[in-house]
C-alpha positions as a printed Julia matrix, in Angstrom:
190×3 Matrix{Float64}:
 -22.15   -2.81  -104.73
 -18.55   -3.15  -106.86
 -19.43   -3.59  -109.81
 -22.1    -3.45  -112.26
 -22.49   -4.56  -115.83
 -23.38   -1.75  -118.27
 -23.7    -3.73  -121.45
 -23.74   -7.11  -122.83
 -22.61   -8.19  -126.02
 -19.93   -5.78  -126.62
 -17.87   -6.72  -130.52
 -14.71   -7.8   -129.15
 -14.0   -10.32  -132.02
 -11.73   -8.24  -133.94
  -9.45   -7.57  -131.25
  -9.33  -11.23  -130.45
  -8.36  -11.91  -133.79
  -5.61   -9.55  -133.48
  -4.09  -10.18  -130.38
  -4.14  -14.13  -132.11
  -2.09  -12.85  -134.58
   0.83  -10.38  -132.39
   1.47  -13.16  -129.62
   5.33  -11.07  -129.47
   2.92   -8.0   -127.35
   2.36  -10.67  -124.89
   4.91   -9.73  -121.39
   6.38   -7.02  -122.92
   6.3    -4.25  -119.94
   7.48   -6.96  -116.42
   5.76   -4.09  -113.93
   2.99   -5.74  -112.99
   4.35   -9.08  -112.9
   6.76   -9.9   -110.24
   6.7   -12.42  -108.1
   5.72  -10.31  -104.98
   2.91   -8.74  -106.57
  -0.83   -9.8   -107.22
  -0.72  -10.12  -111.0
   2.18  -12.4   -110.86
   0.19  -15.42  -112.63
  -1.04  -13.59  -115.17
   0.28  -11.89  -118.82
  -0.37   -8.39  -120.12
  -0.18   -6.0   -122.83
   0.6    -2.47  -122.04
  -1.21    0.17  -124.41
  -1.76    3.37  -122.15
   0.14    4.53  -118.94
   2.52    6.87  -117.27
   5.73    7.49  -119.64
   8.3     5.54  -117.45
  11.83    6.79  -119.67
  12.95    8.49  -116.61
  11.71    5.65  -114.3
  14.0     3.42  -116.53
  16.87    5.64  -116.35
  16.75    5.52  -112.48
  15.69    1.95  -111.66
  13.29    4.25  -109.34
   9.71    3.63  -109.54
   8.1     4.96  -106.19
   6.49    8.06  -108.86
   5.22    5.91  -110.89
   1.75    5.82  -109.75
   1.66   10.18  -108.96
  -0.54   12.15  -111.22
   0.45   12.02  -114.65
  -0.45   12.35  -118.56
  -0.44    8.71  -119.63
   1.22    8.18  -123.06
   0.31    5.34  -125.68
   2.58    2.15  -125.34
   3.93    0.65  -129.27
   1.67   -2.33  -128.61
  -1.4     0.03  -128.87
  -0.63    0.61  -132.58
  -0.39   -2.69  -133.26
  -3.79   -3.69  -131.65
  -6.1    -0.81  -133.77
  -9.16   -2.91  -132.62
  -8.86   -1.43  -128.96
  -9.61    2.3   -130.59
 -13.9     1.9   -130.93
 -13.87    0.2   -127.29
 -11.87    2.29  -125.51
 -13.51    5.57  -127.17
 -16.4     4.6   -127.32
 -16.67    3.54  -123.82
 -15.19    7.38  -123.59
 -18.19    8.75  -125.45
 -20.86    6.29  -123.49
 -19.6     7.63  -119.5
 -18.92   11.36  -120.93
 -15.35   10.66  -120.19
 -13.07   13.93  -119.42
  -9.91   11.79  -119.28
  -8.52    7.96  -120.14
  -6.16    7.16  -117.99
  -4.26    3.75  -118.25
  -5.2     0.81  -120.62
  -4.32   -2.44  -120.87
  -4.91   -6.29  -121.77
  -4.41   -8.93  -119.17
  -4.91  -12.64  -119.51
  -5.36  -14.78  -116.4
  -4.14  -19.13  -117.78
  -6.7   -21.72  -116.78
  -5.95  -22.42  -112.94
  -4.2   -18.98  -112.27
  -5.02  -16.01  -110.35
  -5.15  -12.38  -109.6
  -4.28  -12.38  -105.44
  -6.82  -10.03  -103.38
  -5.52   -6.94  -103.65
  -6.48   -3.04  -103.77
  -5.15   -0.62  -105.92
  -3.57    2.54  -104.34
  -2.73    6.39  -104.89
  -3.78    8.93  -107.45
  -4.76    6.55  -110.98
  -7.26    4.55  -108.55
  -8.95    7.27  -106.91
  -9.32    9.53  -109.62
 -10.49    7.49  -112.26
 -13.34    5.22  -112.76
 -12.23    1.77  -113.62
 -13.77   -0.57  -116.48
 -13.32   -4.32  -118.07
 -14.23   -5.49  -121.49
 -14.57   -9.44  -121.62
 -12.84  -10.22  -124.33
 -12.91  -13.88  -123.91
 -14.5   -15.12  -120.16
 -16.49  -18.21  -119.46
 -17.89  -19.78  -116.72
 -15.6   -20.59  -113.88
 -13.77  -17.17  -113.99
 -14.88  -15.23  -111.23
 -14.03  -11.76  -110.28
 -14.66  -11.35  -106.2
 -14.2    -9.11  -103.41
 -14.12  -11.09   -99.76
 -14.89   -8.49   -97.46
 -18.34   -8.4    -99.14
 -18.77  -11.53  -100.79
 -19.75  -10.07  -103.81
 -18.92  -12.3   -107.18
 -19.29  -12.22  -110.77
 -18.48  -14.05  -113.69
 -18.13  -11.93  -116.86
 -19.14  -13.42  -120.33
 -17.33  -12.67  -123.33
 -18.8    -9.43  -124.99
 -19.53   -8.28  -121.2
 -18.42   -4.62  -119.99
 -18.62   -3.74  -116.44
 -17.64   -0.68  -114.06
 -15.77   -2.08  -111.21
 -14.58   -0.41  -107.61
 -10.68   -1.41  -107.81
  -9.49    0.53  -104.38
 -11.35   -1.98  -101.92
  -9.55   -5.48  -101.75
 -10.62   -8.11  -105.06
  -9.62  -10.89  -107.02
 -10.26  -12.58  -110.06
  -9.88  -16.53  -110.2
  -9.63  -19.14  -113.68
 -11.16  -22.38  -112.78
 -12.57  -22.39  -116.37
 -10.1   -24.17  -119.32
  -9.2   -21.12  -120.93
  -7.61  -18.06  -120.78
  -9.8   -15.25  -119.51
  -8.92  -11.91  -121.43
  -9.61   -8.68  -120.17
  -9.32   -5.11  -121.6
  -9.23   -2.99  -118.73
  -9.22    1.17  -118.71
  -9.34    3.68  -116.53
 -11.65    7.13  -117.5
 -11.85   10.26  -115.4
 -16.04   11.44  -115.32
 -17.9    13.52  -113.33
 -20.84   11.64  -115.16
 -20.9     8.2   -114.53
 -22.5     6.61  -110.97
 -21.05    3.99  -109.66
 -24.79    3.05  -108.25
């Protein structure tokens, strides 16, 4: 199995709220979302990752993914809803390390292509989503197994990112996601 749901109902309300109100966070950090890539269709928020001021310097990014410290992004300041869900989820898996963190939102009829995540973040760190706002009709999938779900809003699952997946929005709104990354020796992914 990919993925399982560890709770239901999660209080994601306030952070809804607030991303409402900071639309400017929106696209921020372009990374992820050129044309080439699988998260083209979709918009994000950066709040935790690898300090790129060198990468920037050097138009080189090939490091970028190599074992790092992540840093907090200025958009996780703004968003001080994120703080219980992303440590609490740290306190609930007996996390060691948080790794990346961020907010994507996939538009009604948009996409994230198959894809698997590579190198160091992926393998050594467990990956989670918090459903910030899903309904039915957005479905998070992985072909070579057929497996599907569709999250609710509230919804937080565990989820196996370095085998190929996708995430489709045949629903009529935006599906937001806040997903991390925590290093445990702790939590089973059975």
């Amino acid at each position: 199995m990919n993925f399982k749901l560890l709770q239901k109902g999660v209080p994601v309300a306030n952070l809804l709220a607030e991303l409402e109100a900071k639309p400017h966070l929106w696209d921020a950090n372009p990374l992820r979302l050129f044309r080439e890539g699988p998260h083209w269709q979709t918009h994000d928020i950066w709040l935790r990752y690898k300090d790129d001021t060198e990468n920037k310097k050097t138009g080189d990014y090939s490091n970028f993914n190599d074992p790092h410290h992540p840093i907090w992004y200025p958009p996780f300041y703004e968003l001080p809803a994120t703080v219980p869900l992303l440590f609490g989820l740290m306190a609930a898996v007996q996390g060691e390390h948080l790794g990346g963190a961020l907010i994507y939102s996939i538009p009604p009829g948009k996409e994230i292509f198959v894809h698997s995540d590579p190198g160091w973040h992926a393998h050594y760190h467990a990956k989670f989503n918090f459903a910030l706002q899903s309904q039915s009709g957005c479905s998070f999938y992985y072909p070579d197994t057929g497996e599907s779900m569709e999250a609710e809003t509230g919804d937080l699952h565990w989820f196996r990112n370095t085998v190929p997946h996708g995430v489709k929005n045949n629903s009529d709104r935006d599906q937001i996601i806040l997903t991390c990354t925590i290093h445990t020796r702790n939590f089973s992914e059975t």
